[in-house]
C-alpha positions as CSV (number, residue, x, y, z in Angstrom):
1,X,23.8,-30.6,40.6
2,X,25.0,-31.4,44.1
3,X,22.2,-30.9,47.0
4,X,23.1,-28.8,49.5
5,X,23.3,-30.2,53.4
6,X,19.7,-28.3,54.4
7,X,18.0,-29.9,51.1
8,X,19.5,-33.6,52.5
9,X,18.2,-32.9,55.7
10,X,14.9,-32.3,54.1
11,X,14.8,-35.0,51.6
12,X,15.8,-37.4,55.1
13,X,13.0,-36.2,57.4
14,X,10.1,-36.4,54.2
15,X,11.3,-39.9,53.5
16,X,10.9,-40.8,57.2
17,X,7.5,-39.2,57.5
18,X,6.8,-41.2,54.6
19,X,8.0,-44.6,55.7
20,X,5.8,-44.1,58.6
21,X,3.1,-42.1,56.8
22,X,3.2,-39.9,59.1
23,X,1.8,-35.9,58.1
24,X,2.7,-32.7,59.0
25,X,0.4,-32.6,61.3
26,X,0.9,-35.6,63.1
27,X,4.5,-35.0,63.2
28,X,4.0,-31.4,64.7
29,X,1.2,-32.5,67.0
30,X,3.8,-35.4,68.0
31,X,6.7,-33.0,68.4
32,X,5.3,-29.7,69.9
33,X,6.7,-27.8,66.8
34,X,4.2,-25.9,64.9
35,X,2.4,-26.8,62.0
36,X,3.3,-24.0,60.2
37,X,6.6,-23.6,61.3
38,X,7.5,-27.4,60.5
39,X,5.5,-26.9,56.9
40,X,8.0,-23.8,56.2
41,X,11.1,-26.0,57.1
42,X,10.1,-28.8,54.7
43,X,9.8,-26.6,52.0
44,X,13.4,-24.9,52.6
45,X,12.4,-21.8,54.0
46,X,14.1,-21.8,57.4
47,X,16.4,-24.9,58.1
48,X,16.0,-26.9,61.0
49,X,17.3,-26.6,64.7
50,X,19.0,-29.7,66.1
51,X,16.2,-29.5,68.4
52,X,13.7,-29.7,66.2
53,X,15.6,-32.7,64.4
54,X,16.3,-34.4,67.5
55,X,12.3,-33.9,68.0
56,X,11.3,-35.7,64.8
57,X,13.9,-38.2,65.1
58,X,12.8,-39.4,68.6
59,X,9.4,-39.1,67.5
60,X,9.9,-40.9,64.3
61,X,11.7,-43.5,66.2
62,X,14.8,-42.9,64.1
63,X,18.3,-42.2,65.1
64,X,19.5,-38.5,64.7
65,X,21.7,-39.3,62.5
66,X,19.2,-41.1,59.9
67,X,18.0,-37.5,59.6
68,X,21.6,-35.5,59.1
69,X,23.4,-35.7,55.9
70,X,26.7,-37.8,55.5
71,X,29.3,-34.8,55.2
72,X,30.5,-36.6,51.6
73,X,34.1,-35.3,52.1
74,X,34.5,-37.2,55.7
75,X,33.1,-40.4,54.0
């Protein structure tokens, strides 16, 4: 079954928290967003803002994009 764009966008921003071993908390203390609020996102309830992406991604030390899925049809 084919993962939907919010569930690659996920799936990107764990594995970069885990290349850096970097927790929840550290990311949201590092990014201003919430504990609980990031917590909810990684486990699909709400999907991410841009901002918040753009957030993790300069906080991570990763480009945006490493955190956006590849639209599979454009490739």
């Amino acid at each position: 079954m084919q993962q939907t764009h919010a569930e690659m966008t996920i799936d990107a921003v764990r594995a970069e928290m885990a290349r850096r071993r970097a927790s929840v908390r550290v990311v949201s203390d590092g990014t201003g967003i919430s504990k609980s609020s990031l917590q909810r996102r990684l486990e699909g309830k709400y999907p991410f803002t841009i901002t918040q992406l753009s957030a993790i991604a300069r906080f991570l030390n990763v480009p945006l994009a490493a955190l956006l899925p590849l639209d599979q049809d454009a490739a």
